[in-house]
ZALOZA-994536 format. One record per residue: residue in one letter; x, y, z of N, C-alpha, C, O in turn. Coordinates in steps of 0.1 Angstrom, whole numbers, plus 5000, padded with zeros to 4 digits. Atoms other than C-alpha are relative to their C-alpha. Example, Ala and Ser with C-alpha at 12.3 -4.5 7.8 and 13.67 -1.06 7.14 Angstrom:
<drentors>
A; 5009; 4988; 5000; 5123; 4955; 5078; 5009; 5012; 5000; 5019; 5012; 5007 .
S; 4991; 4989; 5000; 5137; 4989; 5071; 4992; 5011; 5008; 4997; 5022; 5009 .
</drentors>
This chain:
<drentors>
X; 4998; 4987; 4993; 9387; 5220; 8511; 5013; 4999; 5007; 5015; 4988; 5013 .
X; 4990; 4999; 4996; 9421; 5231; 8523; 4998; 5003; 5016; 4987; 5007; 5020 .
X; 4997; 4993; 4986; 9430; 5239; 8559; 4993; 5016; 5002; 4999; 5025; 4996 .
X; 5000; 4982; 5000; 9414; 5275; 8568; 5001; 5004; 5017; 4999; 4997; 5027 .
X; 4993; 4995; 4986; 9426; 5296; 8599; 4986; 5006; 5008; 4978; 5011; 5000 .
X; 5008; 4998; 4997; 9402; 5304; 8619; 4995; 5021; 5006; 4997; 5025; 5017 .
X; 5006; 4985; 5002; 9387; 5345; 8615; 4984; 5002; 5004; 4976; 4993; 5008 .
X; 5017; 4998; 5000; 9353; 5358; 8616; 4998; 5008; 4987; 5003; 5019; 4985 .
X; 5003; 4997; 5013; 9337; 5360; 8579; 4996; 5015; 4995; 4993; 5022; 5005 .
X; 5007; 4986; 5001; 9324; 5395; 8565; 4991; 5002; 5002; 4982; 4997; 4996 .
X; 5017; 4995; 4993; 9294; 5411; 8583; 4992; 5000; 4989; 4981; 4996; 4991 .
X; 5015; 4999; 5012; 9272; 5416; 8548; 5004; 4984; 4992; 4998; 4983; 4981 .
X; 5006; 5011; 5001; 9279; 5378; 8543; 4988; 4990; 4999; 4985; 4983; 5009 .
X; 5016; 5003; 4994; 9242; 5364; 8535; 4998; 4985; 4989; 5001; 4984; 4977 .
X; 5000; 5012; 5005; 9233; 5327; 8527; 4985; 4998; 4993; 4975; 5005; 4993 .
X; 5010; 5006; 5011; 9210; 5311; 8506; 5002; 4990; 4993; 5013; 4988; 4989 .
X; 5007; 5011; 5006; 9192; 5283; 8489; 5009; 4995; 4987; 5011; 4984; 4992 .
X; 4991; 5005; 5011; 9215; 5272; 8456; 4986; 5002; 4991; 4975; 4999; 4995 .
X; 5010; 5001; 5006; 9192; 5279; 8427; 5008; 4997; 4987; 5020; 4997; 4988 .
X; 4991; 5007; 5009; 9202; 5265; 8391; 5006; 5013; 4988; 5010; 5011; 4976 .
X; 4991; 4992; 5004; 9214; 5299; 8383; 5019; 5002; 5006; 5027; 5009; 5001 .
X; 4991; 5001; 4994; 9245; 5291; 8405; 5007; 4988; 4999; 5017; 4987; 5007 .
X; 4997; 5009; 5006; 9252; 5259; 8389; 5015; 5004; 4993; 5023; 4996; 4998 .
X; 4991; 4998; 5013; 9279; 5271; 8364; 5013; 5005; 5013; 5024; 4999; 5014 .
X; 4994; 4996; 4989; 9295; 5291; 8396; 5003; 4992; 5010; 5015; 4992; 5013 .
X; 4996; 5013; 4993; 9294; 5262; 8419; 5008; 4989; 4993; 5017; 4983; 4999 .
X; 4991; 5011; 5003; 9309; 5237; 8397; 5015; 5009; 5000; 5025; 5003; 5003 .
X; 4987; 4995; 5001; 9339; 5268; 8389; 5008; 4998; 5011; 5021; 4998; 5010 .
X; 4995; 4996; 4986; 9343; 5270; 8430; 5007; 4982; 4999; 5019; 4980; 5001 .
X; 4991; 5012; 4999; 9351; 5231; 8429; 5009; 4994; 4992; 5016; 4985; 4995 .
X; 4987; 5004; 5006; 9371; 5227; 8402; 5008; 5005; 5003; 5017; 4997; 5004 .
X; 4995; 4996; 4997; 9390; 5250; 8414; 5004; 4998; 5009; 5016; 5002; 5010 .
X; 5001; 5006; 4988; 9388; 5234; 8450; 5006; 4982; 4994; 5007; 4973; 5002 .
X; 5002; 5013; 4997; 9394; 5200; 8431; 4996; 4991; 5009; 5001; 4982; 5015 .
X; 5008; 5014; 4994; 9369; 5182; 8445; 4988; 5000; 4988; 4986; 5009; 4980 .
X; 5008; 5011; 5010; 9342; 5157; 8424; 4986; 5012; 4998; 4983; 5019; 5008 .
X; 5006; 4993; 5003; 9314; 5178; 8407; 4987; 4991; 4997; 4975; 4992; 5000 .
X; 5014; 5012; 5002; 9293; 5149; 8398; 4987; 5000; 5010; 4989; 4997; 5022 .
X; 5007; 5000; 4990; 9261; 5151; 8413; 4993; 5010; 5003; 4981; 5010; 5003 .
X; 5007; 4985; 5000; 9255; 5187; 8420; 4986; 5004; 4998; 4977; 5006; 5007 .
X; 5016; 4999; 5004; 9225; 5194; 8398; 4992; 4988; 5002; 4983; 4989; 4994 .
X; 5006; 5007; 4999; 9209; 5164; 8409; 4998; 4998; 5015; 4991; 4990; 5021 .
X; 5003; 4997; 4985; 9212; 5175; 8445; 4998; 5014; 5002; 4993; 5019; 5012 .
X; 5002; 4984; 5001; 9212; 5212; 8437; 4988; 5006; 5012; 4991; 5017; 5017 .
X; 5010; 4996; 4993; 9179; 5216; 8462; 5005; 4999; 5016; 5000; 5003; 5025 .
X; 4996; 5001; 4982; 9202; 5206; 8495; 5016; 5011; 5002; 5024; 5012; 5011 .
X; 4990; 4987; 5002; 9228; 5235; 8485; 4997; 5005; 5001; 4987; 5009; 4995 .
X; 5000; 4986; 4997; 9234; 5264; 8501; 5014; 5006; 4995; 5024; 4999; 4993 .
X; 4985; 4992; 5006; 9262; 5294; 8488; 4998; 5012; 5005; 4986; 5016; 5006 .
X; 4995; 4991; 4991; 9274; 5321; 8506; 5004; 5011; 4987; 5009; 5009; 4977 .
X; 4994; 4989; 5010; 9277; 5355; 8489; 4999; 5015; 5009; 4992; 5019; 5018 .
X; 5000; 4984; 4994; 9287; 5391; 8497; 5000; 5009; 4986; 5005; 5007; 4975 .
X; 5008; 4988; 5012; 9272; 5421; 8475; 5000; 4990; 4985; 5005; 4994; 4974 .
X; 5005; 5004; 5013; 9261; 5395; 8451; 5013; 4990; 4994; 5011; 4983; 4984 .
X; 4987; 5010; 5004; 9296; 5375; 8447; 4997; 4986; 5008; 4995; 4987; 5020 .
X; 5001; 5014; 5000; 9292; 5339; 8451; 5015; 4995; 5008; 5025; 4993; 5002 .
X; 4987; 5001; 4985; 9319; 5333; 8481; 5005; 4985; 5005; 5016; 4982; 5008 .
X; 4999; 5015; 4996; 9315; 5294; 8491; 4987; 4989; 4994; 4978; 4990; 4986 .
X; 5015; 5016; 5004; 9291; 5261; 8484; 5003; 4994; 5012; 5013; 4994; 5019 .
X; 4999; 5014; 4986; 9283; 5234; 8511; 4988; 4997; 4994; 4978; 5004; 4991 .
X; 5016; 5009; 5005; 9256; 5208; 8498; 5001; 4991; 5006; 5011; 4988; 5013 .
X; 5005; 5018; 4993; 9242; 5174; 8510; 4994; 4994; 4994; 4984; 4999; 4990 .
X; 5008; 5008; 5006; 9231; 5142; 8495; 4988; 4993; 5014; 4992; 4988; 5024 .
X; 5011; 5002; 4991; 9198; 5134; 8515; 4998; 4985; 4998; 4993; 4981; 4987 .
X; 5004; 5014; 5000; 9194; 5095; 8523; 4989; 4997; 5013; 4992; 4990; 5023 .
X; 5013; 5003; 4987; 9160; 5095; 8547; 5007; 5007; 5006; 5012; 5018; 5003 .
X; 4993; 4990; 4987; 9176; 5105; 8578; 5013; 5003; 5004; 5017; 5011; 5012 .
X; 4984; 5002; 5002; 9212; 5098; 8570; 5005; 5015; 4989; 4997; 5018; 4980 .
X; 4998; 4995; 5014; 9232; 5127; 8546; 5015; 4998; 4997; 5024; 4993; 5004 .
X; 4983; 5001; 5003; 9264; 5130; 8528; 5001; 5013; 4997; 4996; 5020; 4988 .
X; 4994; 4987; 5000; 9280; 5161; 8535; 5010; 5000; 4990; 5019; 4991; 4989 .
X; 4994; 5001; 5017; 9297; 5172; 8499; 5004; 5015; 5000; 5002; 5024; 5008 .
X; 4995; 4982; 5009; 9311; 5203; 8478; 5003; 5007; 5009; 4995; 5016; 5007 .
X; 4998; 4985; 4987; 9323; 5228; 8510; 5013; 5006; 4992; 5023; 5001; 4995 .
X; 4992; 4991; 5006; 9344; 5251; 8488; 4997; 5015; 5005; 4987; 5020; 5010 .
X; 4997; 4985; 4993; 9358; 5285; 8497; 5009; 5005; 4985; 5019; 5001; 4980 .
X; 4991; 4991; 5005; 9367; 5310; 8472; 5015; 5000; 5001; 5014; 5007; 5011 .
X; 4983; 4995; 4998; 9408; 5314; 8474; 5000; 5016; 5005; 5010; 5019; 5012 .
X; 4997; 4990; 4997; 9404; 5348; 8480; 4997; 5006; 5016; 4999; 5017; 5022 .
X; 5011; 5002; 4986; 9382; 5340; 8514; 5006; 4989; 5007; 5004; 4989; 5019 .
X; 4995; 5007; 4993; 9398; 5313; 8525; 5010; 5001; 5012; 5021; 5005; 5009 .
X; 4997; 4994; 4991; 9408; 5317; 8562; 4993; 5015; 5008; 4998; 5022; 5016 .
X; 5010; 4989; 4998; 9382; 5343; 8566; 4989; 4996; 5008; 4980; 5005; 5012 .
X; 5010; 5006; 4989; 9359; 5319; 8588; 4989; 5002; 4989; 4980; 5008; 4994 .
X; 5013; 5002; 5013; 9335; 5317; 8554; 4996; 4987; 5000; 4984; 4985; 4998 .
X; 5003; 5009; 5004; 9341; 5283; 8552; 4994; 4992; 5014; 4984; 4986; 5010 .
X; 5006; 5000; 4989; 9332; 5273; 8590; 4980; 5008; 4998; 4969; 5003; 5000 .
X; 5014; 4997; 5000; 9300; 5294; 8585; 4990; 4996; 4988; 4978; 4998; 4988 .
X; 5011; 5007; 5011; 9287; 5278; 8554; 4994; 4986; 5004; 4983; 4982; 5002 .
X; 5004; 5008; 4995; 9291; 5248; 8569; 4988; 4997; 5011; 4979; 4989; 5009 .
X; 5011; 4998; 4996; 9271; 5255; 8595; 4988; 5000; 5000; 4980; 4992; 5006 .
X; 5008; 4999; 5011; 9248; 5268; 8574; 4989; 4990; 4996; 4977; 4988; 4997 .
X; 5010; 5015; 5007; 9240; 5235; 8558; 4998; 4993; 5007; 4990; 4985; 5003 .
X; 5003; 5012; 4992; 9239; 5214; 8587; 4991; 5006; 5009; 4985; 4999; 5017 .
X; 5013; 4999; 4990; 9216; 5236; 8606; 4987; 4996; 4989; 4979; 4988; 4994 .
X; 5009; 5004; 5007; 9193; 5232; 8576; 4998; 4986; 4999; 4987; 4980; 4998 .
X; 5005; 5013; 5000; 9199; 5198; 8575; 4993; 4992; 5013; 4988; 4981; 5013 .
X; 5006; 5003; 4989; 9189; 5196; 8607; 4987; 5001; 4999; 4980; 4992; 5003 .
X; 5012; 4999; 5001; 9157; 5212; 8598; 4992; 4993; 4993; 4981; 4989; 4996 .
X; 5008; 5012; 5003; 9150; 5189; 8573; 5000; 4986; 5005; 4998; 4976; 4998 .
X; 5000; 5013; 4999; 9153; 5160; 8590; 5007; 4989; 5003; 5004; 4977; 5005 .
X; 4988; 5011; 5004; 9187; 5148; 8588; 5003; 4997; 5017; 5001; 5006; 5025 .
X; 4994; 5005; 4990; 9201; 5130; 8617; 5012; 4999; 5004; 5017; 5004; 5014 .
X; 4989; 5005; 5000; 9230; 5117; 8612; 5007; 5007; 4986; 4999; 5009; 4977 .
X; 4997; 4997; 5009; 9258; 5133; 8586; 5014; 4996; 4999; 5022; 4996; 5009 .
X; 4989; 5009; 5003; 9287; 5117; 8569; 5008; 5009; 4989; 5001; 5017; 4982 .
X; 4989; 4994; 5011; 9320; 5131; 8546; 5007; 4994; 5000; 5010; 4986; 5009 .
X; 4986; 5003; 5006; 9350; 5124; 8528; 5006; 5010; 5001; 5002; 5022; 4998 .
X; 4993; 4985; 5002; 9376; 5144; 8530; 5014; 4997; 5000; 5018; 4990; 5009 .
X; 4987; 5004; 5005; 9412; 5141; 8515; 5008; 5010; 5006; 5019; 5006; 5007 .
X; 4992; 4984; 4997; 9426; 5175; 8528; 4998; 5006; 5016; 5007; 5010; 5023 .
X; 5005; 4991; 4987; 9408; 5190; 8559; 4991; 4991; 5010; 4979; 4992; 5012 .
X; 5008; 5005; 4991; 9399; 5166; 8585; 5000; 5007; 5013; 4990; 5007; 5021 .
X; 4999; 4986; 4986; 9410; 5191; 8612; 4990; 5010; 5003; 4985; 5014; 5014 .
X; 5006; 4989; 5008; 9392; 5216; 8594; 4980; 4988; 5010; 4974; 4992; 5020 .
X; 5008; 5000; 5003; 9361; 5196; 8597; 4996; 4990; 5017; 4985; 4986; 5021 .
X; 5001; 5004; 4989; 9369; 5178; 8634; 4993; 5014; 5008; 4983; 5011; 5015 .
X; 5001; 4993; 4993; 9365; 5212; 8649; 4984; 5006; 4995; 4981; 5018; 4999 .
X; 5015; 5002; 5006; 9326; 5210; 8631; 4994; 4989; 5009; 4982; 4986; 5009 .
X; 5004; 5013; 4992; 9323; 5182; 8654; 5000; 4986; 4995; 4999; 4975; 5002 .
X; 5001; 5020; 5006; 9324; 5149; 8629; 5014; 4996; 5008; 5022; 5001; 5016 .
X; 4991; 5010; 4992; 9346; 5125; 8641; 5002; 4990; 4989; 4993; 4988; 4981 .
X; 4991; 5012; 5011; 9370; 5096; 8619; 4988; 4991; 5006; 4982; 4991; 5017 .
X; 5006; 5017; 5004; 9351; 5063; 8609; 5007; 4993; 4996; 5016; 4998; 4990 .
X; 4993; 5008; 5009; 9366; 5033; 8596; 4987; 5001; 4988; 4975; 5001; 4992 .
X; 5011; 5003; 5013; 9346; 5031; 8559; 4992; 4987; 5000; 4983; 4984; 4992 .
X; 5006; 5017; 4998; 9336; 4995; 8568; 4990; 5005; 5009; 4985; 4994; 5012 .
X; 5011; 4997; 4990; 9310; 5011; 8591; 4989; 5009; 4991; 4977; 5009; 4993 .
X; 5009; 4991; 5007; 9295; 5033; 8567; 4983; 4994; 4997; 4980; 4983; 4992 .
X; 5014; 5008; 5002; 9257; 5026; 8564; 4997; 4999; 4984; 4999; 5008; 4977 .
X; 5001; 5002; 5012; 9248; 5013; 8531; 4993; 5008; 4989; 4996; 5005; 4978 .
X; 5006; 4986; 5005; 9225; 5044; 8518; 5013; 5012; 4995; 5013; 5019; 4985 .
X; 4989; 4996; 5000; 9259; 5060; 8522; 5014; 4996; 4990; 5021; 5002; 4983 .
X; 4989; 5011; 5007; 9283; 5033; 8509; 4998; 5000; 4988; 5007; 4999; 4980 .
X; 5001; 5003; 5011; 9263; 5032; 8479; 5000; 5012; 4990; 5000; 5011; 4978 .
X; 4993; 4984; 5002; 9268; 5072; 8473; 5005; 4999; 4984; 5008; 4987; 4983 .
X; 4986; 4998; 5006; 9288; 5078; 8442; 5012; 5005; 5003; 5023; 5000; 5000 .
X; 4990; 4991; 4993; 9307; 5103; 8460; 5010; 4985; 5007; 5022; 4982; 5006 .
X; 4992; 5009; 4989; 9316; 5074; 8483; 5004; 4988; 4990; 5017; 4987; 4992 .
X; 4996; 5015; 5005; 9320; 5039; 8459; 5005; 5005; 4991; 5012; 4996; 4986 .
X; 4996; 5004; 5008; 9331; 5055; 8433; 5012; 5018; 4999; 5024; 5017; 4996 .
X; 4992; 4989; 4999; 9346; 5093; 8435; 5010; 5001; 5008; 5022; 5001; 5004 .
X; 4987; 4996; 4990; 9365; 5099; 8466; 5011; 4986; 5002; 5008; 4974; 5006 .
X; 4992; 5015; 4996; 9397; 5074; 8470; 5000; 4995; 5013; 4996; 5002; 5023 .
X; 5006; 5008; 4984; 9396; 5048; 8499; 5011; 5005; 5005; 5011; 4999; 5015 .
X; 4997; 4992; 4994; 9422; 5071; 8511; 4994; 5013; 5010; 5001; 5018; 5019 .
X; 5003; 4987; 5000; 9401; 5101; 8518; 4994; 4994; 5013; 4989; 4983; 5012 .
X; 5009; 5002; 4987; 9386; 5099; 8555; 4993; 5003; 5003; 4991; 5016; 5002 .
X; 5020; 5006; 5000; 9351; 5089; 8562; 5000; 5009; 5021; 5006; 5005; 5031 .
X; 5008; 4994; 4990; 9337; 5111; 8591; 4987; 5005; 5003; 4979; 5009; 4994 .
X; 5014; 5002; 5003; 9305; 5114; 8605; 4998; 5006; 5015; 5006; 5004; 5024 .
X; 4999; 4995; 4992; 9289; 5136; 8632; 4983; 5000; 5001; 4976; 5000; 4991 .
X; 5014; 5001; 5001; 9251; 5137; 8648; 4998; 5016; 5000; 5004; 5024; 5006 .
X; 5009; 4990; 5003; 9228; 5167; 8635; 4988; 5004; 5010; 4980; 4995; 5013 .
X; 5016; 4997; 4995; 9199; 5187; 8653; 5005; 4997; 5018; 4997; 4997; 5027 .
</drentors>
């Protein structure tokens, strides 16, 4: 996810659940976002996507490790980007993940750590990473040991 400016998103903006009709559309939003797609439908149930009159607008998902998660996929349309979409999706998923349970939540992020300080995570060194986490794919094997490991408490 790129840098976005900070706006307030469109009022008939309405969130919801990721269902595996939104598969095909979610992976377009991150190719397009270049970021790692692997994974998705096998987490599909901790994804949420943002849509206005029925357009599919953003993704934010989570890999669920007990109480630990890995915050993943937060893609913004290009045409929404800077529109405060991508801030409220986020949201979004971490209040849910709050509801389920999550505690603690962790990301990579090559592009937008600004973007995602002002969400509250905070830089890690990767040598800290809890091993539920470490052993990720996203984490050992997708994002490069460049991309910076942030992590912020939930709930």
């Amino acid at each position: 996810m790129t840098e976005a400016r900070t706006a307030s998103p469109p009022t008939s903006l309405r969130f919801r659940k990721a269902t595996p009709n939104d598969v095909e559309p979610i992976l377009s939003l991150l190719q397009a976002a270049k970021l790692p797609h692997q994974g998705v439908q096998e987490h599909l149930p901790s994804f949420v996507v943002a849509e206005d009159t029925g357009r599919l607008l953003a993704v934010a998902g989570f890999e669920r490790y007990g109480s630990l998660a890995l915050f993943r996929s937060v893609a913004v349309r290009d045409s929404h980007r800077g529109s405060g979409v991508g801030r409220a999706i986020c949201k979004e998923a971490l209040g849910r993940a709050a509801a389920e349970g999550v505690e603690h939540c962790y990301l990579l992020t090559e592009t937008a750590p600004r973007f995602f300080e002002r969400l509250g995570f905070r830089p890690l060194p990767r040598d800290v990473a809890p091993p539920a986490i470490e052993a990720s794919e996203e984490f050992s094997s997708l994002c490069p040991s460049s991309a910076t490991f942030m992590h912020r408490t939930v709930g």
